[in-house]
C-alpha positions as CSV (number, residue, x, y, z in Angstrom):
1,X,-3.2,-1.6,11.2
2,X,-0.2,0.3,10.1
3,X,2.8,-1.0,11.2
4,X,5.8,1.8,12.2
5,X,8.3,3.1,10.3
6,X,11.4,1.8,12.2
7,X,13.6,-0.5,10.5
8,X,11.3,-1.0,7.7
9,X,12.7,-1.6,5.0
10,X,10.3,-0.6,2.2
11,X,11.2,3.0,0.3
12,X,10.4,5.8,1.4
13,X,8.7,6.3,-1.4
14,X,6.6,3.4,-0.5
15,X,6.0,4.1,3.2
16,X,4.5,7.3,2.0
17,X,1.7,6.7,-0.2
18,X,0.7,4.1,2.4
19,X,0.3,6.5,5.2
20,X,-1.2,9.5,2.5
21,X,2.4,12.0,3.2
22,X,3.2,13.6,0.3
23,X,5.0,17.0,0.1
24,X,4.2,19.8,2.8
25,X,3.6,16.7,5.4
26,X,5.3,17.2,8.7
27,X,6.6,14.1,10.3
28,X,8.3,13.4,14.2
29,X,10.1,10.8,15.4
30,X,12.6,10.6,18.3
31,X,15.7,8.8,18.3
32,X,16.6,8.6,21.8
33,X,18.3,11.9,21.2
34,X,15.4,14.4,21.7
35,X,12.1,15.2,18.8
36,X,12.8,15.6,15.7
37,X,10.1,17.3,12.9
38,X,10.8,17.5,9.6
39,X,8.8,18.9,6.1
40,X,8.7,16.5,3.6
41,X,10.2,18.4,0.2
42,X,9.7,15.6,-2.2
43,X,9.4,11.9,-2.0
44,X,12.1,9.6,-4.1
45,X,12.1,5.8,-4.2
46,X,15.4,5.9,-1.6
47,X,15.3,9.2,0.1
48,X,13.1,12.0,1.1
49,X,14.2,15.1,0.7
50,X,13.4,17.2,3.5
51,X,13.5,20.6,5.4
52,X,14.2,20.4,9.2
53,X,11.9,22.2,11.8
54,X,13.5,20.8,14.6
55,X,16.4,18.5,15.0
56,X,17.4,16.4,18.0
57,X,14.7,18.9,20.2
58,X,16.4,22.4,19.2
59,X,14.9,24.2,16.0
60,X,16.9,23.8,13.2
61,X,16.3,26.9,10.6
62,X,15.1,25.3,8.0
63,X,18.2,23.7,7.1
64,X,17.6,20.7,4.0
65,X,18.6,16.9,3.9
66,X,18.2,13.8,2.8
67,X,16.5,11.6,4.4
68,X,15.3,7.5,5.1
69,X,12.4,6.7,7.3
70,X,14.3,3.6,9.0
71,X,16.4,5.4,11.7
72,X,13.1,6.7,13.5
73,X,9.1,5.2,14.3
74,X,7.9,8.8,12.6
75,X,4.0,9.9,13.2
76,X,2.6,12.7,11.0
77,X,2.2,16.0,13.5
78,X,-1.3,16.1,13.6
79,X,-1.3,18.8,16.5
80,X,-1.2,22.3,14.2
81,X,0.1,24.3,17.8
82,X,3.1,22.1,16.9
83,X,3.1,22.7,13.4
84,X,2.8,26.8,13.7
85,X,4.9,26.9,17.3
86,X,8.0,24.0,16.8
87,X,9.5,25.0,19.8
88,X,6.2,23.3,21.8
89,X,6.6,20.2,22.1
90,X,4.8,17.3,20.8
């Protein structure tokens, strides 16, 4: 069983190839503050580099960051109504 990506403290890098995500993934997670979807961009050993789809439940424009996987439980979107309409939720 996979355990979830909150407060783990492998890489990202590592978390990745575990799960199969590798650039052109899309991944949510929800901090408390509403669903967030991001792209991943490229995988490094500490961050990801990511594009946002949408950020704390408002789309975000494709804005880019770095990112950890620590801060969130994230799930690949699996659901491609999400992935083509980000304003549905997941």
């Amino acid at each position: 069983m996979i355990r979830g990506t909150l407060r783990d403290p492998r890489s990202p890098a590592e978390i990745c190839r575990e799960r199969g995500w590798t650039i052109g993934t899309q991944i949510v997670g929800d901090d408390g503050c509403g669903l967030t979807i991001i792209q991943i961009l490229g995988v490094g050993e500490q961050f990801l580099h990511v594009k946002y789809i949408i950020r704390q439940g408002e789309p975000a424009h494709g804005r880019e960051s770095l990112w950890g996987l620590g801060c969130r439980d994230w799930q690949e979107v699996a659901d491609t109504a999400v992935k083509s309409n980000p304003n549905k939720e997941a």
